[in-house]
C-alpha positions as MATLAB code, in Angstrom:
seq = 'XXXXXXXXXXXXXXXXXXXXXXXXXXXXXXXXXXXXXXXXXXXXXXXXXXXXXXXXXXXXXXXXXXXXXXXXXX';
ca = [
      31.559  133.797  145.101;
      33.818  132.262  142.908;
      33.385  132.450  139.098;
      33.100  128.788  137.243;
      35.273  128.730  134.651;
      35.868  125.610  132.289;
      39.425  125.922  129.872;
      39.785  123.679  127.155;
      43.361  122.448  126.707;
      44.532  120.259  124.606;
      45.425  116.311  125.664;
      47.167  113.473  125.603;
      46.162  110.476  124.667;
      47.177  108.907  128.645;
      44.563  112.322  129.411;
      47.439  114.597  130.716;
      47.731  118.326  129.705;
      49.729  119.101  126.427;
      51.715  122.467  126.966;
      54.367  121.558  123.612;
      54.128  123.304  120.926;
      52.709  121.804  118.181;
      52.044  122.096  114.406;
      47.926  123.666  113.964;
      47.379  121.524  110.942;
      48.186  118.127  112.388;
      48.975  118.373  115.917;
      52.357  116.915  115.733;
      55.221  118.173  117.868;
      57.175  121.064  116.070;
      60.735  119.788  117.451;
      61.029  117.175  115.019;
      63.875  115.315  117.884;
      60.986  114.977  120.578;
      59.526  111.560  121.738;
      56.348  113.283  122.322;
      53.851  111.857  120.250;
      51.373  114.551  119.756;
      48.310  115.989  120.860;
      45.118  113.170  120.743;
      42.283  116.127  121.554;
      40.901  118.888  123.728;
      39.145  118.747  127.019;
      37.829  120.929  129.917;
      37.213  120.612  133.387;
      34.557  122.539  135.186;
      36.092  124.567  138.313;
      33.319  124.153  140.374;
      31.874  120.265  140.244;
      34.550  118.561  138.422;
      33.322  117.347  135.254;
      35.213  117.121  132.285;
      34.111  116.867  128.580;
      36.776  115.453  126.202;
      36.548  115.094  122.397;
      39.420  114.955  119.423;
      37.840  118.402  117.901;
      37.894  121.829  119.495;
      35.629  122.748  117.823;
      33.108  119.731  119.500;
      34.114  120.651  123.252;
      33.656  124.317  123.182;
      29.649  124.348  122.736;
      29.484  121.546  125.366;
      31.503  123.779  127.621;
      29.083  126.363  127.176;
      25.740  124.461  128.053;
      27.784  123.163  130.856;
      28.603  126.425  131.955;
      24.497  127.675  131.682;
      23.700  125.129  133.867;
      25.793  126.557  136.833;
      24.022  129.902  136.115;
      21.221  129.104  137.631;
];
């Protein structure tokens, strides 16, 4: 059986993955030349039924993630 897993990543405003680096504080792109406009927020998508939870705070998604993931549990 495969294990559900949920990772949050951070987003894009359009929804799409962020993988730049970017400042901690504000989330701004630390090559000061890019046109990349930042990260917008965090979301995760649950491996096994496809739902995602999106918000502009870590710190908001990660405790959804984890009811989320007690629900597949049983």
């Amino acid at each position: 059986m495969l294990r559900t897993t949920m990772p949050i990543t951070g987003i894009h405003a359009d929804g799409t993955p962020c993988t730049h680096q970017v400042n901690q504080r504000t989330g701004r792109p630390k090559d000061p030349n890019s046109d990349y406009t930042g990260r917008t927020g965090y979301g995760a998508t649950c491996s096994t039924c496809d739902e995602t939870i999106t918000n502009y705070l870590k710190l908001l998604v990660t405790p959804e993630v984890t009811k989320h993931l007690r629900q597949h549990a049983n």
